[in-house]
N, C-alpha and C positions, 0 to 999 in steps of 0.2 A: 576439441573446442566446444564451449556450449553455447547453448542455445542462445543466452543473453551476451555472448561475447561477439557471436553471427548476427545479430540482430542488432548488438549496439550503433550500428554509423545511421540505420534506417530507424531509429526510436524517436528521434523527434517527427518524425512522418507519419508514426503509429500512431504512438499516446499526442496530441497535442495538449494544450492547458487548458481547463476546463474552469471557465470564468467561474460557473457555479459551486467548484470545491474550494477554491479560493474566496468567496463572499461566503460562505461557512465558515471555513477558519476564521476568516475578521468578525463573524457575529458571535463565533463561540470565544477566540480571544482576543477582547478588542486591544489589550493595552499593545500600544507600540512600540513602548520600551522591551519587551519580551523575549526569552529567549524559546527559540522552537529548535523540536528534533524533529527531521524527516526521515521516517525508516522504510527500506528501501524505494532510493530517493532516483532510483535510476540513473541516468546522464542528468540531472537536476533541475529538470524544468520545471518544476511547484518549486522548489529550494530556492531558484532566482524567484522567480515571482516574489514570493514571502519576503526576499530580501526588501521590497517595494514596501513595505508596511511593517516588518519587526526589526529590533535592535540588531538580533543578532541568528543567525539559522548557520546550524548543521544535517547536512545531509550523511546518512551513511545506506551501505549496500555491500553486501556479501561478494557481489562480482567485481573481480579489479578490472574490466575491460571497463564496466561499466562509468567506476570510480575515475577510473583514466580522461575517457570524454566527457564528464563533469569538470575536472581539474582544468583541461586542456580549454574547454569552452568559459571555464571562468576566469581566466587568464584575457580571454576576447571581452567577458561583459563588465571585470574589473567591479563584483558586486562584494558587499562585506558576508562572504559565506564561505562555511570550510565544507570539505570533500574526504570524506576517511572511509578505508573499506575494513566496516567491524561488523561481526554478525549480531542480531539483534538479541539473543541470548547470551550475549557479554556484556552489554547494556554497562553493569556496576561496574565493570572492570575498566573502563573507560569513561567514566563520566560522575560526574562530583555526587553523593546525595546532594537533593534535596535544590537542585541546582537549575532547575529546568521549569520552563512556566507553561509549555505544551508539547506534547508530544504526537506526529500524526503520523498515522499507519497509515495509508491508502494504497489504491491500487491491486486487490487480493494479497498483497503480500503476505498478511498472518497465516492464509492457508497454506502457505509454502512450509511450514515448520510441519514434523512428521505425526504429532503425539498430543492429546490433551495435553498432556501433562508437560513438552516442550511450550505449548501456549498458555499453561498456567504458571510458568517459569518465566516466560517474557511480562507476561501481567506483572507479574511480584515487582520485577526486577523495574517495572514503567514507575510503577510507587514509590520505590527508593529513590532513582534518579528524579521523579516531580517535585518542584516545591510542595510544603501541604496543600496548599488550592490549586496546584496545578490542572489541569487538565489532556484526557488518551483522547484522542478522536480515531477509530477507527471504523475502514471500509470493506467491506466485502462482498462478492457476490451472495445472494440469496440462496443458501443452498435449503433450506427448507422448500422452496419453489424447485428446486432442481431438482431434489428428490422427490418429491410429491406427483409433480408434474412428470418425471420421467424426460427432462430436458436433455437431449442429445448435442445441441448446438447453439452457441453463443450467435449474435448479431455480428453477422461480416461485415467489417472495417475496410471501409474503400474511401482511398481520395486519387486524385490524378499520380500520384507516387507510386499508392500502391496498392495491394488485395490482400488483406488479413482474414484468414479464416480459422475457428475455433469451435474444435467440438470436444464434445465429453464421452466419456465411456466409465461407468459407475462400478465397481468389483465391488460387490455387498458384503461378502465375506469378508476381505480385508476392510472393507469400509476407509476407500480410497478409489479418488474418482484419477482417470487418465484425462489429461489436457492436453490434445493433440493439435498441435500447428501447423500451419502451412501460410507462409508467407512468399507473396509474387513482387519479385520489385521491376514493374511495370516497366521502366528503361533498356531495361537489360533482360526482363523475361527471368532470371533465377529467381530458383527455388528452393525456399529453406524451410524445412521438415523437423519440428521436433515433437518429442513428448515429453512433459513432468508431470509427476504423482502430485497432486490436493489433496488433501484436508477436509473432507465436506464436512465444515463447522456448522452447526445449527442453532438457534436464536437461544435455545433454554439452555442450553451446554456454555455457548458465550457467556451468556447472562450469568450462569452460576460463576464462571471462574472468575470475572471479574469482582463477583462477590466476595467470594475467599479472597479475593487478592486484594480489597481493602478499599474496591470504585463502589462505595456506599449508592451514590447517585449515575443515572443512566438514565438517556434518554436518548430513545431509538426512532429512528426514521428511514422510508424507504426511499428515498435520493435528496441527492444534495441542496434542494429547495426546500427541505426539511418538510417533506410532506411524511404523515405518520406509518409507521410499518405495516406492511401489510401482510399476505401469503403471496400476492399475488405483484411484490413491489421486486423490482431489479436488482434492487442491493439491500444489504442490511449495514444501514451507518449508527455509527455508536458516539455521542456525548455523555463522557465518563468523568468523575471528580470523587 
């Protein structure tokens, strides 16, 4: 079983909604008529949200546990949103050109792909599926700060549910960081252990491929109140067109 399939029933405990990534999507896509992609949309807590303010949202995600309690919870919230489990490098295989008014990454998920060159494949593939004006929003952690910095551990995630903790372990050679978990679910005392391989993408390597990939315009920011990037900012968020 993996890790996102152990983890699925305690994810709305983990990730809550984060008012501030939602008042960026509405300022980066205001129209309301729109259609949005969520990729890896998890059990689809942004995906409902969005349904509050755009015509139409698809969520999708690689894990079918995942996809499963998305489906299963929007059968409870009866919102206009679909649930498909399609990996985000099949993009055109599944989805019209030209079809699509935004597309949003969040949540590290682009570092989960293995290779430049599998995230210079998803960039392409976001181009073809956007309208021409559409719009990529993507989120990531700062890995420039994490390499630079020599950052070993993420900020522990704690509410009355549960203990999230997250550390790193950098392999330079490979040039792939280990994401080691350990999650405590406070009720019951279990504990669930895993690890997956990252991606440490960095700001001029992003910025290039999005280039070749045809996102003329970018504008970067280090969190979601759109405050400007920095070395020393949490995340690196991206408004691409």
């Amino acid at each position: 079983m993996s890790f996102y399939q152990q983890i699925a029933s305690y994810y709305h405990h983990i990730f809550k909604i984060n008012v501030n990534q939602v008042d960026f999507i509405k300022t980066k896509i205001p129209e309301s008529d729109s259609s949005l992609l969520d990729i890896g949309c998890g059990i689809g807590t942004l995906s409902f949200e969005l349904t509050k303010y755009y015509k139409n949202v698809l969520g999708i995600d690689m894990d079918a546990e995942m996809i499963r309690v998305a489906s299963k919870n929007k059968q409870t919230e009866l919102k206009s949103v679909e649930f498909q489990q399609i990996s985000m490098l099949k993009l055109e295989d599944s989805i019209d050109e030209n079809s699509i008014d935004g597309i949003v990454c969040f949540g590290n998920t682009l570092v989960h792909l293995n290779s430049l060159e599998e995230i210079a494949d998803f960039l392409q593939q976001s181009k073809t599926v956007l309208k021409p004006k559409g719009k990529l929003l993507l989120q990531i952690v700062n890995y420039d700060k994490i390499l630079t910095k020599n950052i070993k551990q993420l900020p522990i995630l704690e509410n009355d549910e549960i203990l999230f903790e997250r550390n790193y372990y950098y392999r330079e050679l490979e040039n792939k960081i280990d994401f080691n978990t350990r999650l405590t679910v406070k009720a019951t005392q279990q504990i669930i252990e895993n690890s997956i391989e990252l991606l440490p993408l960095l700001k001029k390597e992003l910025s290039y491929l999005l280039n070749e990939a045809g996102f003329n315009n970018c504008n970067y920011y280090g969190n979601f109140k759109q405050e400007s990037y920095a070395i020393e900012s949490p995340a690196l968020i991206i408004e691409s067109w």
